[in-house]
N, C-alpha and C positions, 0 to 999 in steps of 0.2 A: 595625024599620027596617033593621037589617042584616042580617036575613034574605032582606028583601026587596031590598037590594042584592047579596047574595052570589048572590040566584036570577038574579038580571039579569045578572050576571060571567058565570056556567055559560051562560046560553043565550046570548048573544056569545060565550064561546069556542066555542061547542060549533058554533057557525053557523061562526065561522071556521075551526077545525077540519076540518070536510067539504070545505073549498074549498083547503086546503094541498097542493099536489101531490108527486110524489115524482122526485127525481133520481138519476141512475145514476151509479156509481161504479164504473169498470169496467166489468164485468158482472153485477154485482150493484145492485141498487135497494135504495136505501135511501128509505125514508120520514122524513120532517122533522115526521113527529109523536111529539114524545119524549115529551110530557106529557099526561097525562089532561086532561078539563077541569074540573075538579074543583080539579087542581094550577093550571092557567091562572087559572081563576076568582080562586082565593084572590090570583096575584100581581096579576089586577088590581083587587082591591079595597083592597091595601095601596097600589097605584097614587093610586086614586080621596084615599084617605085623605092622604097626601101633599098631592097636589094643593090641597084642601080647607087644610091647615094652612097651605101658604104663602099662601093666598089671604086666609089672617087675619093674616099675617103685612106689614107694611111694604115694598114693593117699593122705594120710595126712603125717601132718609133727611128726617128730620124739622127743621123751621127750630124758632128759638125761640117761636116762635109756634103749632106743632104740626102746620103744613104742611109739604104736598110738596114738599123742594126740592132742584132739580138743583146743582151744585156749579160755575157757570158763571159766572166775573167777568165777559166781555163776551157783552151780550146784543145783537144788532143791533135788535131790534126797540123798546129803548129810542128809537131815533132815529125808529119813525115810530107813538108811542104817540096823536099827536094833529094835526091839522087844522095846525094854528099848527106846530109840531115837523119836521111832515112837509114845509112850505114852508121853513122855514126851513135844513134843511143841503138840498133840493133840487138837485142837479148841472145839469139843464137847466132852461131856460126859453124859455117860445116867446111871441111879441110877435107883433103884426099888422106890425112893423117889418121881422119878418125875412120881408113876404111878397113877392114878384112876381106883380103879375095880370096873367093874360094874356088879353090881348083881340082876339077875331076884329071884323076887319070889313071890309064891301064898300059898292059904290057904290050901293046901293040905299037910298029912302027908309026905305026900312019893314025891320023887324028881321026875322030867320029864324032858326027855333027850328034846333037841330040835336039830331037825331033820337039818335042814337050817344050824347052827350053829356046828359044830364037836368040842365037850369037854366043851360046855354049856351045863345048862340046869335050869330049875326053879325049886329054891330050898325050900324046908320047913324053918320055923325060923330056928330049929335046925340046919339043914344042913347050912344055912346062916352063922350060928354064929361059927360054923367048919370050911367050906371055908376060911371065913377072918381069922380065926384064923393061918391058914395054910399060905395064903399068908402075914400074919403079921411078921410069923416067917422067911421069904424069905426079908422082906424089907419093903412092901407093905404097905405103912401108913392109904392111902385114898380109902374110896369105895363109890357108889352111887348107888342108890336103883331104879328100877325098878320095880312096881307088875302089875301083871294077874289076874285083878279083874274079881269077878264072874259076867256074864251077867246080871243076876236078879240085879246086885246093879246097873247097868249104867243107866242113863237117861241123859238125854241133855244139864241139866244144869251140872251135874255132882257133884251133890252134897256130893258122898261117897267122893270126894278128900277131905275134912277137917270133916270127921268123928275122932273123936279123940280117938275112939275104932276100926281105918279101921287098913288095913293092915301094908302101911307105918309106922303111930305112934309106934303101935307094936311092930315091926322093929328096928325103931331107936333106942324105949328104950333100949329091946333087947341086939343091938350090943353096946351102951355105956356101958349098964353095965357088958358085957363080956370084950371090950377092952375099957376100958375107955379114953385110950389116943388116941385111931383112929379118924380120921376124915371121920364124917356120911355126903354125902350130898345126897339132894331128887331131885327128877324131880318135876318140879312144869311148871302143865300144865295138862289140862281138857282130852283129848286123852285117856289114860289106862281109863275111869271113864265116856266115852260117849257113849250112845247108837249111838250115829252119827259115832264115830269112828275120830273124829276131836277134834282139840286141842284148839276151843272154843263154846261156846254158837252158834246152828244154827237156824236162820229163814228165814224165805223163800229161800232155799238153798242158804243163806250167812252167813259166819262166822263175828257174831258181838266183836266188837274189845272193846268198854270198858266193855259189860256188860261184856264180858271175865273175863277183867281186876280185876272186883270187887268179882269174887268169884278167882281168885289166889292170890288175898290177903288174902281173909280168909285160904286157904291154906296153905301160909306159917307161919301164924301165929300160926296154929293147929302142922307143922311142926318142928318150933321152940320150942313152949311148948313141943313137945315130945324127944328134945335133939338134934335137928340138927345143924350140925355147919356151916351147908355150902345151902342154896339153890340155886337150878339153872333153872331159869326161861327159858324152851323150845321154847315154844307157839308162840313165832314170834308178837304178838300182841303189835303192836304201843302205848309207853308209859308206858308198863307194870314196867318198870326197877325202877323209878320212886315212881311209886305207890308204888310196895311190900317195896322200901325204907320204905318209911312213913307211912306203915303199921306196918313192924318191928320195925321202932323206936319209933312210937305210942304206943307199947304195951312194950316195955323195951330191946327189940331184939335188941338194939344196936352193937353187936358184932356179931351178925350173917351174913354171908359175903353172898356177892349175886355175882355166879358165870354165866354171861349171856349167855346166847344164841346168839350172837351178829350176827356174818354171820353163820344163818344157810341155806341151800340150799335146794330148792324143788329136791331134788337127788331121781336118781332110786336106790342107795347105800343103801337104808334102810328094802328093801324086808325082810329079815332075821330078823332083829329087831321085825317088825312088827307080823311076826311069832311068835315071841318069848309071847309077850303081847297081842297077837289076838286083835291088835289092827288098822287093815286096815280102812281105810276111808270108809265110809257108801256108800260114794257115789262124785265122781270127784276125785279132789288132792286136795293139798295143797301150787296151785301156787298164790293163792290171798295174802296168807300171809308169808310164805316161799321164799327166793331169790332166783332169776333167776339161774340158773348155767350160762349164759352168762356173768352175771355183776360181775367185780370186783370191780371197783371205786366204785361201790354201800353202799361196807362193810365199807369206810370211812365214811360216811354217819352215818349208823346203830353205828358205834364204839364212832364217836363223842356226838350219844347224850346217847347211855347206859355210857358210861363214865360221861358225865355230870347231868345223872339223879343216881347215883351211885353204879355206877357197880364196884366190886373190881377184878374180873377178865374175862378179854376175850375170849369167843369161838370162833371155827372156826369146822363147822360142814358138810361135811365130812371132811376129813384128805386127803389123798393120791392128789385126785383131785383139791385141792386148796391147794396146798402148796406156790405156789404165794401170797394168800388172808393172808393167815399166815405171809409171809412175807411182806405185805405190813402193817398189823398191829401192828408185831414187831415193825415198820421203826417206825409208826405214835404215837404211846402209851408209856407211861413208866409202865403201870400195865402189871402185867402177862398176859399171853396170853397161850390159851389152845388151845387143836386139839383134836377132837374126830375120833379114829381109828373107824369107824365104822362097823357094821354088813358084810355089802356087802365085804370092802375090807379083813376083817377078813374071810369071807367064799372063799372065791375068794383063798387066799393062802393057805388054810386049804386043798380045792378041790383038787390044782396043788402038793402038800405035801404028799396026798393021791397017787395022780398018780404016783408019783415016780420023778417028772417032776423038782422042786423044792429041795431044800436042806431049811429045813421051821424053823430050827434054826438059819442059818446064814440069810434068808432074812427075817424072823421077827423083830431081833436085827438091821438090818438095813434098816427096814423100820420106827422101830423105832426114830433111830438113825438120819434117814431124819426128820424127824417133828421135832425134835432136834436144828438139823442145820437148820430147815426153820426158828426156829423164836420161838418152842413154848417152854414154863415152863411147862407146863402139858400134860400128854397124857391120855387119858379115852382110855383107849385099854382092850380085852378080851384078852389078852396074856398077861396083869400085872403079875399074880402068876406065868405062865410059864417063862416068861422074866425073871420076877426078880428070880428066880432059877438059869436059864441059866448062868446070871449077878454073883450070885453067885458061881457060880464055877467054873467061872472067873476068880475069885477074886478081883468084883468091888464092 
């Protein structure tokens, strides 16, 4: 046997040897073969041998019991050695409580699947007042309304949004008097209700920022009158938070909580939404008044004065992509703080769940479960009813 290793040593040096090159020193070349292979050989067989002895030798030291053991008083993995362990020092938790559904619907009998969206679609009152009743039964406390106004009503200034026979009022009543314990909240904001396709008043292709302001106050007030407990001002428009305060408490609205729009983002995440409401921009975007997607410190900005003009809780609009902005308004706030899962990233895993590509139950509950740990109290997600099922069968 060591013959027959020391012949194996020789013909690996000897191969190696032929392929050593030689370097110049000065003008003299010098060759970098100093050793026979012979000599080579031998040092790699006392190599080999080596090798060999510490392989029978203890790489770590021994417990009383004759095992491997590292010398390590805190182990982390003590805390997720079990099922029961693993729940028990858990950091987050996620509830069908912490969910907002949102619900598209229009004036039509019959419901309309929406193509962009897989397991949406806009729905009649009827079917509305079914859906939440379904996900009411799963956990699902809160829903917020969306409609698909008909063309013929849009115009510029947008004045179907505080018709007090339009579609939303409807709605609301609607679902209070089906669940009366739910919590109803509106969009409030010019967009579903502008022939422009914008979420305020436009002239000479700019969106004007108070005249905005003074017809979403009359909005919410038309809102409120019809049972809403919750508005939540979209629109982005400087000052608005403010105003619908002093609108609401002008008229007795005092308890009506105003949930902001506070960082929302000119994002390309809203395609699918927009689908939903046939409600594309007429014309440009939406980056005059919408946040940069580059700016974060921007959202402390926006947070400190909805907060001081009174906002009782914080957006953060999209979700996935700003989960930083989320947490930085965690850090900065002690009011609740919301994430909207939005459209895009709802399509995005619906797609990959299609493909087979995804397992779309465990990474919705932990995509979830992230907005959670970033920071937020609320999530406005299109997988509420579905989650909060999942959640229950759980048994959370």
């Amino acid at each position: 046997m060591a013959r027959l290793t020391l012949a194996l040593a020789i013909a690996h040096a000897t191969a190696c040897a032929a392929y050593v090159p030689a370097f110049s020193v000065g003008q003299q070349a010098v060759s970098t073969r100093s050793a026979s292979p012979v000599a080579t050989a031998q040092a790699d067989v006392g190599s080999i041998k080596s090798y060999e002895a510490a392989a029978e030798q203890n790489i770590l030291e021994r417990n009383r019991e004759g095992r491997p053991w590292v010398e390590q008083r805190s182990r982390p993995r003590r805390n997720r050695k079990s099922t029961a362990m693993r729940k028990m020092v858990r950091e987050t938790i996620l509830t069908p409580a912490n969910f907002i559904y949102p619900l598209f619907i229009h004036e039509e009998s019959t419901n309309t699947p929406i193509p962009s969206m897989p397991g949406c679609e806009r729905h009649s009152l009827e079917s509305m007042i079914a859906e939440a009743k379904e996900a009411w039964g799963y956990g699902v406390r809160s829903f917020i309304l969306f409609p698909k106004v008909p063309d013929e009503l849009k115009t510029n200034r947008g004045e179907e949004a505080y018709n007090p026979e339009g579609l939303v009022p409807r709605a609301v009543r609607a679902l209070k008097a089906a669940i009366p314990e739910c919590i109803v909240c509106t969009d409030v904001a010019l967009d579903p209700y502008s022939s422009m396709g914008h979420d305020g008043i436009v002239e000479d292709g700019k969106i004007l920022n108070d005249e905005t302001i003074e017809q979403l106050c009359k909005q919410v007030v038309c809102q409120a009158r019809a049972g809403a407990d919750i508005v939540a001002p979209s629109d982005m428009m400087d000052g608005r938070v403010g105003a619908i305060r002093d609108a609401l408490d002008a008229y007795g609205f005092t308890d009506v909580s105003i949930l902001a729009y506070t960082a929302k983002y000119a994002s390309a995440y809203y395609g699918p939404f927009r689908d939903a409401l046939d409600s594309h921009p007429g014309f440009g975007d939406k980056k005059t008044y919408q946040q940069d997607p580059a700016n974060g410190r921007e959202a402390y900005i926006e947070a400190a004065l909805d907060e001081l003009e009174g906002a009782d809780i914080l957006l953060v609009k999209p979700g996935l992509p700003y989960l930083d902005v989320i947490l930085r308004l965690r850090q900065s706030t002690h009011l609740p703080v919301a994430a909207y899962h939005v459209s895009g990233e709802y399509s995005m895993l619906k797609a990959a769940a299609e493909k087979g590509w995804l397992d779309e139950r465990s990474v919705a509950l932990e995509t979830l479960l992230g907005f959670r740990r970033a920071g937020a109290d609320l999530i406005l997600t299109y997988y509420a009813k579905q989650a909060a099922k999942w959640l229950q069968e759980d048994g959370l």
